[in-house]
Legacy VTK file of the C-alpha trace (Angstrom):
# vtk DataFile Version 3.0
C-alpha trace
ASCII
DATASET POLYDATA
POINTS 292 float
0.000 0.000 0.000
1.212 3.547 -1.124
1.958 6.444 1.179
-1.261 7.949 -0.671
-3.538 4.977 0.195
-2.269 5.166 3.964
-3.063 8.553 4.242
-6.807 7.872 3.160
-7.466 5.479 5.339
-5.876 6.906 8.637
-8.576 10.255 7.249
-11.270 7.632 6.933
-11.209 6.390 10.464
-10.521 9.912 11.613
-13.623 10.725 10.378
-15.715 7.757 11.472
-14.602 9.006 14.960
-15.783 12.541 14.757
-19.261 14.200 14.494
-18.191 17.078 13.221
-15.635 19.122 11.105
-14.498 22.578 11.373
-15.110 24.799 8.001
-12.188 25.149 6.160
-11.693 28.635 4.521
-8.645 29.422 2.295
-7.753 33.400 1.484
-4.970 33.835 -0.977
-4.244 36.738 -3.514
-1.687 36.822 -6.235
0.475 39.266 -5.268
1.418 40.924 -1.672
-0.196 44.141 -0.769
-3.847 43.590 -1.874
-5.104 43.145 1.934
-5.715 39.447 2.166
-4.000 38.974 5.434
-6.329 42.091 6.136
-8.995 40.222 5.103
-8.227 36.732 6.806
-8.111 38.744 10.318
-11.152 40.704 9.938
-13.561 37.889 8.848
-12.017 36.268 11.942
-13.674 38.641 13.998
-16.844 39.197 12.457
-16.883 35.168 12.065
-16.751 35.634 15.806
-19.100 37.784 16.484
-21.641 35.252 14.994
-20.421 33.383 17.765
-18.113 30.971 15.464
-15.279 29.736 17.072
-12.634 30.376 15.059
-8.445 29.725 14.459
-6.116 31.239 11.849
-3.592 29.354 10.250
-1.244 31.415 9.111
0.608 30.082 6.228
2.493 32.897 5.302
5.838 32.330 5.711
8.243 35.112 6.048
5.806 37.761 6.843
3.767 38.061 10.163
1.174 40.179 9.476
-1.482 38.238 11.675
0.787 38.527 14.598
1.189 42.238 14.350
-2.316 42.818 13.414
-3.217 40.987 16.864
-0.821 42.550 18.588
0.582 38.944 19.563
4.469 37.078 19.662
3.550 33.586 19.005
5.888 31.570 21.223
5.429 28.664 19.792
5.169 27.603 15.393
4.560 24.733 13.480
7.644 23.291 13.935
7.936 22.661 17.775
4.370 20.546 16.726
6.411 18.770 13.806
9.680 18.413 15.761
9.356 18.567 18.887
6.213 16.661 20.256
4.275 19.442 21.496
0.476 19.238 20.851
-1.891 21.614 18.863
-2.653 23.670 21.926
0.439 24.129 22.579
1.006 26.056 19.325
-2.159 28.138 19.524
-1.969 31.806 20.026
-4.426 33.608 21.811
-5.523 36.857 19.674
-8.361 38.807 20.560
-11.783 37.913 21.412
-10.727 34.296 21.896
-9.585 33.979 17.765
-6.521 31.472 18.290
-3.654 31.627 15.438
-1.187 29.442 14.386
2.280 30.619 12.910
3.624 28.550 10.048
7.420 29.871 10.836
9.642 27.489 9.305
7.448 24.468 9.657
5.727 25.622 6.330
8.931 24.902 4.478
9.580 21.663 5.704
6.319 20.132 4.888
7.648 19.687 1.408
10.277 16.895 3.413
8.580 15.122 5.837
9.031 11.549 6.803
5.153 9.593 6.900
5.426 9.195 10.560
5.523 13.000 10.987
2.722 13.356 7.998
0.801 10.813 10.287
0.963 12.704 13.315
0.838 15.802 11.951
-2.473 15.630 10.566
-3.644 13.541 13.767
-2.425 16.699 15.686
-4.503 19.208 13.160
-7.477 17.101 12.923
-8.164 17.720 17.148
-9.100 21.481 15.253
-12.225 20.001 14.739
-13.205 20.205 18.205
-11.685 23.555 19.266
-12.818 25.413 15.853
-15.838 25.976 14.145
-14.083 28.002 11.367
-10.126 27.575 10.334
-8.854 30.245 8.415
-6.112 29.848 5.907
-3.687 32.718 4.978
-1.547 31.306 2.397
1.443 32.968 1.150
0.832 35.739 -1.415
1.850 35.193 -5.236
2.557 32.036 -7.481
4.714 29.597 -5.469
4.629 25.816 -5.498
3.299 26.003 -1.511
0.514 28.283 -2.636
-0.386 26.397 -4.930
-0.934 23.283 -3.246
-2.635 25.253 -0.358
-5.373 26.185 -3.159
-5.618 22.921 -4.331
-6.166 20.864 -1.477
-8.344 23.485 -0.480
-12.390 23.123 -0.481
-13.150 26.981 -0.175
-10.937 29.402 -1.365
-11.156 32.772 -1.160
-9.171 35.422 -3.967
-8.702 38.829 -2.798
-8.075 41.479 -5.691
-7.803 44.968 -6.180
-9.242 47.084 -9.196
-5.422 47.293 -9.643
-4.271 46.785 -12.982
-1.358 44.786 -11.901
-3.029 43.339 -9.164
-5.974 41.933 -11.777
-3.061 40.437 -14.050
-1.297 38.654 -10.946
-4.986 37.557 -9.695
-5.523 36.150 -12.937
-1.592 34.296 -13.295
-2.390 32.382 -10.125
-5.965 31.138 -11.152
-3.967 29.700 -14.681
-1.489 28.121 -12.890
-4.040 26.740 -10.921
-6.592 25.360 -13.372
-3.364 24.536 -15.533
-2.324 21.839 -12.405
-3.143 18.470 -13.015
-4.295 18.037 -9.411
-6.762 20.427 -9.829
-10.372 19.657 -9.618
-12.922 22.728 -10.353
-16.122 20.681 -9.185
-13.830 19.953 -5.995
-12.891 23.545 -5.045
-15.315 26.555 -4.342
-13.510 29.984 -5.687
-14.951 33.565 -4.977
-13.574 36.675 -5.925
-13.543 39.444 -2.471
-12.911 42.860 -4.190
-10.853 45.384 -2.400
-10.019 48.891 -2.233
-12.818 49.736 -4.513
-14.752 53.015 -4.821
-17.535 51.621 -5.097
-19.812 49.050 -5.389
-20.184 49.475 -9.733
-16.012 49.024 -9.735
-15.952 46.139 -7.605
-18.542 43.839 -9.629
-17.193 45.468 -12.829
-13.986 43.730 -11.354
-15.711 40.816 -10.845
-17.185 40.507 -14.139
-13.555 41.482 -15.803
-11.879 38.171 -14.026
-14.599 36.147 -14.236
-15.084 36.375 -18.240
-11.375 35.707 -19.109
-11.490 32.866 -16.868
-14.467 31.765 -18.633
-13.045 31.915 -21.946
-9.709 30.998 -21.371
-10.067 28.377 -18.535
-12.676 27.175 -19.100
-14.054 27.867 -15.391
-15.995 30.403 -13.418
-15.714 32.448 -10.053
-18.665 33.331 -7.213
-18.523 37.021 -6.538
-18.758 37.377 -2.531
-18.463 40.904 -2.224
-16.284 43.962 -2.002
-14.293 46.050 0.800
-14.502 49.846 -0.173
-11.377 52.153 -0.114
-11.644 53.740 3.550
-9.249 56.049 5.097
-10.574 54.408 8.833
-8.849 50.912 7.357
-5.941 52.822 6.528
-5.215 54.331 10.084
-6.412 51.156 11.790
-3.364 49.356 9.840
-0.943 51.653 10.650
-2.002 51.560 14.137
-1.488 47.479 13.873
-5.186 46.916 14.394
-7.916 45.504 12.562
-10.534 47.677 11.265
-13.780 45.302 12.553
-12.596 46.277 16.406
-10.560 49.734 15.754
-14.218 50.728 14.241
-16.931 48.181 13.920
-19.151 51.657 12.385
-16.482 51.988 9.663
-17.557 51.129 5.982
-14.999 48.597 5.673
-16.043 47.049 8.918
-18.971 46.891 7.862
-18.149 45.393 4.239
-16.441 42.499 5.881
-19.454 42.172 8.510
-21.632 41.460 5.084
-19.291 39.237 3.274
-18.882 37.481 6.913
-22.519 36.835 7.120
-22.863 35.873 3.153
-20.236 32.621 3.923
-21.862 31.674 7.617
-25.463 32.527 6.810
-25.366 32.047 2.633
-27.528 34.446 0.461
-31.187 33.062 1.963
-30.074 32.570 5.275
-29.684 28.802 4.247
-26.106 28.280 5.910
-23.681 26.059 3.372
-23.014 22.843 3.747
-19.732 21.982 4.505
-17.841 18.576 2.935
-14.290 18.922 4.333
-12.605 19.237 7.814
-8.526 20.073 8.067
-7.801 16.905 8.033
-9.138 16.167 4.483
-7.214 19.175 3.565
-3.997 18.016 4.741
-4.401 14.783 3.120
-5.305 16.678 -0.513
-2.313 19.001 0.129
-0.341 15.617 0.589
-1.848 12.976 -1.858
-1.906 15.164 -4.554
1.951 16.627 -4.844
LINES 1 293
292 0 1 2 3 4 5 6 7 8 9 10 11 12 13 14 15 16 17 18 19 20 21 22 23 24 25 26 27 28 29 30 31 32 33 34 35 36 37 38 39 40 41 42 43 44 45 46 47 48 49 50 51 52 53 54 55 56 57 58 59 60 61 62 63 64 65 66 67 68 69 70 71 72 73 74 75 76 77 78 79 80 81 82 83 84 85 86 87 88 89 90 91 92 93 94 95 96 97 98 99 100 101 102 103 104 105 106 107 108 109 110 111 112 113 114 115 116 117 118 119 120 121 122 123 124 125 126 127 128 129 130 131 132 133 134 135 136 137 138 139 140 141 142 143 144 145 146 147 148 149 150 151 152 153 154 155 156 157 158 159 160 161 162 163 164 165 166 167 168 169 170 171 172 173 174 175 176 177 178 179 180 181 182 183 184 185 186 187 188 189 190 191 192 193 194 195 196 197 198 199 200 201 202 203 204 205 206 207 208 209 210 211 212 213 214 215 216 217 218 219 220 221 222 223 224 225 226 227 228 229 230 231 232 233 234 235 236 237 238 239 240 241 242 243 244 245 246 247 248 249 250 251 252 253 254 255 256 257 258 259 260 261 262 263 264 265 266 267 268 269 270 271 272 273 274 275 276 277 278 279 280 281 282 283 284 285 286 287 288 289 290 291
């Protein structure tokens, strides 16, 4: 039996075992500056405001703009888990209003090189998420890498943040190629919507929308769910500079209030009919494994 086929089937009894799984949500961009770990920290908090439990994995390597954002060191990353034998709780981050985070740190580059004893207990160690989570937030790295990539991929939900950026359209549109271009890419198997930011208003952000959407269409052969836009707000801007996150530095602020909508969209869906939800993390970390 294959590495692959082992993997399955320690997922399979996983899931036998366990009543529920936490939502997996996926926010990537392609290209830094665009606001997605903005994004990923604010929907925390308005995920948590509709009483959602809720823990950020931050899969960023190299940049910590969850930690700063919180205002919080993690002590701990995904390596000691990997390496050293501590536990998931051990690892989590208190941030505020109870929104735990995970740093990545170095532990993100080594998953490319683990043994299958540490890819067992690694995902045995992520899939006790289930129980502390009822949403798990995934801030990928921004731009076209390999890890990105296979973040995407494995991923059930993903979420593309874009600006009405010229460049930033191109690079949005480079990532989903690559992506749909991957052999271990399945579009019935993946969910994408398009979050459009910094727009001045709500005209630019569908006209966004629409742009991405039809040369993704034609060229890929695919299609995108629009889930809403973040307008350009000078509150955002001081609340970054001040290392805090908009929702709290000024629930009343238009942004604030554009993520409390898009929030509510994902939890509550369009009817108030809430989504159903196929995959926990550890189905995720299996895709992200299987299908390298």
């Amino acid at each position: 039996m294959d590495q692959a086929s082992q993997l399955r089937n320690v997922i399979k009894l996983q899931n036998q075992n366990q009543i529920n799984t936490a939502r997996v949500i996926t926010i990537t961009s392609g290209k830094g500056g665009v606001g997605k770990s903005n994004t990923a920290v604010n929907l925390a908090i308005q995920f948590r405001k509709l009483g959602k439990r809720v823990v950020i994995f931050d899969a960023d390597f190299g940049l910590a703009n969850v930690e700063v954002m919180f205002g919080a060191i993690p002590k701990h990353n995904l390596s000691d888990l990997i390496y050293h034998g501590m536990n998931i709780k051990d690892i989590i981050t208190p941030g505020p209003m109870e929104i735990g985070f995970i740093s990545g740190g170095s532990g993100i580059i080594g998953l490319n090189n683990l043994y299958r004893e540490q890819i067992m207990y690694l995902i045995k160690c992520l899939s006790e998420l289930n129980d502390l989570a009822d949403v798990i937030i995934i801030d990928t790295g921004a731009g076209i890498s390999d890890q990105v990539l296979e973040f995407v991929i494995a991923s059930p939900e993903v979420l593309l943040v874009t600006t009405p950026d010229p460049s930033s359209l191109t690079d949005a549109y480079s990532l989903l190629k690559a992506l749909y271009r991957n052999p271990n890419f399945s579009a019935q198997g993946s969910s994408l919507k398009v979050i459009a930011n910094k727009c001045i208003s709500a005209e630019e952000g569908i006209a966004l929308y629409e742009k991405l959407n039809s040369v993704v269409s034609q060229f890929l052969n695919g299609s995108l769910e629009y889930l809403g836009m973040i307008p350009q707000d000078t509150v955002l801007e001081k609340a970054v500079r001040a290392q805090k996150t908009v929702s709290l530095y000024d629930p009343k602020a238009k942004s604030a209030k554009a993520y409390e909508e898009i929030a509510d969209r994902l939890i509550n869906g369009e009817n108030g009919e809430a989504p159903r939800v196929k995959w926990g993390i550890s189905q995720l970390l299996t895709n992200f494994f299987t299908k390298r």
